[in-house]
C-alpha positions in Angstrom: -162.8 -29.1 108.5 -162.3 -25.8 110.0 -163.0 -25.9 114.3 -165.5 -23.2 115.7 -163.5 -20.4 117.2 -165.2 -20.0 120.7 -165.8 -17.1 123.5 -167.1 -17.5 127.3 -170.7 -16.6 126.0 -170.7 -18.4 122.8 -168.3 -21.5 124.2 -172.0 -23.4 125.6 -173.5 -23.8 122.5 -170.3 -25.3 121.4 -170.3 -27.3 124.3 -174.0 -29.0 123.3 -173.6 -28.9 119.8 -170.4 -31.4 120.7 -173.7 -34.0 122.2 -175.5 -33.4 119.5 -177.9 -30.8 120.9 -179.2 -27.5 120.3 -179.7 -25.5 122.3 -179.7 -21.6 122.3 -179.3 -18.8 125.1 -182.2 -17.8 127.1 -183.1 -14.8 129.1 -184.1 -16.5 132.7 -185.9 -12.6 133.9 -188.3 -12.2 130.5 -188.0 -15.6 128.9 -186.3 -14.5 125.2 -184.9 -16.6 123.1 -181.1 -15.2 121.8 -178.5 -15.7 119.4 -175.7 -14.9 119.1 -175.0 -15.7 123.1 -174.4 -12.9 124.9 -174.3 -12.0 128.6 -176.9 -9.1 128.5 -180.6 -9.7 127.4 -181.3 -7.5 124.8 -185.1 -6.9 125.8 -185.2 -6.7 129.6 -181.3 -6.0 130.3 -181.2 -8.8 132.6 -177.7 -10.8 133.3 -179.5 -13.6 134.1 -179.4 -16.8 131.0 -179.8 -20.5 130.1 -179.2 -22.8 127.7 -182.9 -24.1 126.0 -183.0 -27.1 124.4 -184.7 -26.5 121.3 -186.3 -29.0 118.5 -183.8 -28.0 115.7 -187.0 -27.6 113.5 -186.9 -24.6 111.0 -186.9 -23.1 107.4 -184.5 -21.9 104.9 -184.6 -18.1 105.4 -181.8 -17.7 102.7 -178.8 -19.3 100.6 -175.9 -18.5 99.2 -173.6 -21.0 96.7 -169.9 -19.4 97.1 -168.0 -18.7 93.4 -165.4 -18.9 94.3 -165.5 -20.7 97.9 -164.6 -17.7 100.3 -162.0 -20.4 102.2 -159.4 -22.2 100.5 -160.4 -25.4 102.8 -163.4 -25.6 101.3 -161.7 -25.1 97.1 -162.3 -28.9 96.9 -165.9 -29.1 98.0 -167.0 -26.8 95.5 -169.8 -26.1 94.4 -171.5 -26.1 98.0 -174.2 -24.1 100.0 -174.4 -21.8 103.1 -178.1 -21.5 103.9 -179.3 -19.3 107.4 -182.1 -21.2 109.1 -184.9 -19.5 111.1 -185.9 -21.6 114.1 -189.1 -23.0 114.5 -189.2 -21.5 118.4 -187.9 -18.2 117.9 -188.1 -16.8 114.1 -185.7 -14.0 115.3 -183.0 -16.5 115.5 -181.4 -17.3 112.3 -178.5 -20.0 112.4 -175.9 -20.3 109.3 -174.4 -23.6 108.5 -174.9 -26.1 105.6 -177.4 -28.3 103.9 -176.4 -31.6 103.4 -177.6 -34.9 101.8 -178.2 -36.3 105.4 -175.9 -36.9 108.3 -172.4 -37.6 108.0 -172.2 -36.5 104.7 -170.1 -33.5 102.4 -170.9 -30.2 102.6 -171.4 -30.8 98.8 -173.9 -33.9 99.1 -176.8 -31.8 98.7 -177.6 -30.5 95.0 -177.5 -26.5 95.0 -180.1 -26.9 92.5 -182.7 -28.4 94.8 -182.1 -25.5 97.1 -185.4 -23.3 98.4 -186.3 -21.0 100.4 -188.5 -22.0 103.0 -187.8 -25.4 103.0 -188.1 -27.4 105.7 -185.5 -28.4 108.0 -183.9 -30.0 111.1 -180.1 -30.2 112.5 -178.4 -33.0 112.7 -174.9 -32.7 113.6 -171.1 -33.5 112.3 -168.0 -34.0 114.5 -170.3 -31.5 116.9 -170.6 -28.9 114.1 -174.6 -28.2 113.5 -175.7 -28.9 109.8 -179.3 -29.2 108.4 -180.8 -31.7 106.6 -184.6 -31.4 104.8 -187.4 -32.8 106.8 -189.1 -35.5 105.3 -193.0 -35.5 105.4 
């Protein structure tokens, strides 16, 4: 498994991930939710942030199934997905990581064929790497 490279804005979110939180930067002037981390708020231009603990609640906003996978880590696990999930709590924010079959499991335990857009999902997390499993109603 490939280790997140990390940066002094981005090396939080790491940092929860690794507790099995997520949690995402917030502008402490106006209140704005952000991702990517960065130290300036792009609405109000304050330098001012926290980390918000959010549900991990969202939808598939899109998908992509890698022919050939891009990585040669990942040859193995092929076929396997890369979905971008909008948050429940800020729709602006769009995460990318995996679907999987449930926690703990390969990046190819979930069928590519049962993948949709705008299903509904929630993190769970792997060696403190975020993945996202389908909610269950």
């Amino acid at each position: 498994m490939l280790s997140p490279v990390t940066d002094a804005d981005g090396a939080p979110f790491w940092e929860y991930a690794a507790r099995g939180e997520l949690r995402v930067q917030g502008c402490a002037g106006c209140g704005e939710l952000r991702f990517p981390p960065r130290p300036c708020c792009p609405h109000c231009q304050s330098f001012e942030s926290e980390w918000r603990l959010v549900s991990g609640g969202g939808r598939v906003w899109s998908y992509v199934v890698p022919h050939p996978p891009l990585l040669p880590e990942y040859a193995e696990l092929a076929p396997y997905n890369v979905v971008v999930v909008e948050l429940d709590e800020a729709p602006r924010i769009r995460l990318v990581g995996n679907l999987v079959a449930g926690p703990g499991q390969a990046l190819n335990s979930f069928s590519t064929n049962s993948l949709r857009i705008g299903a509904r999902v929630r993190a769970v997390f792997d060696e403190g790497i975020p993945r996202w499993v389908l909610e269950r109603s």
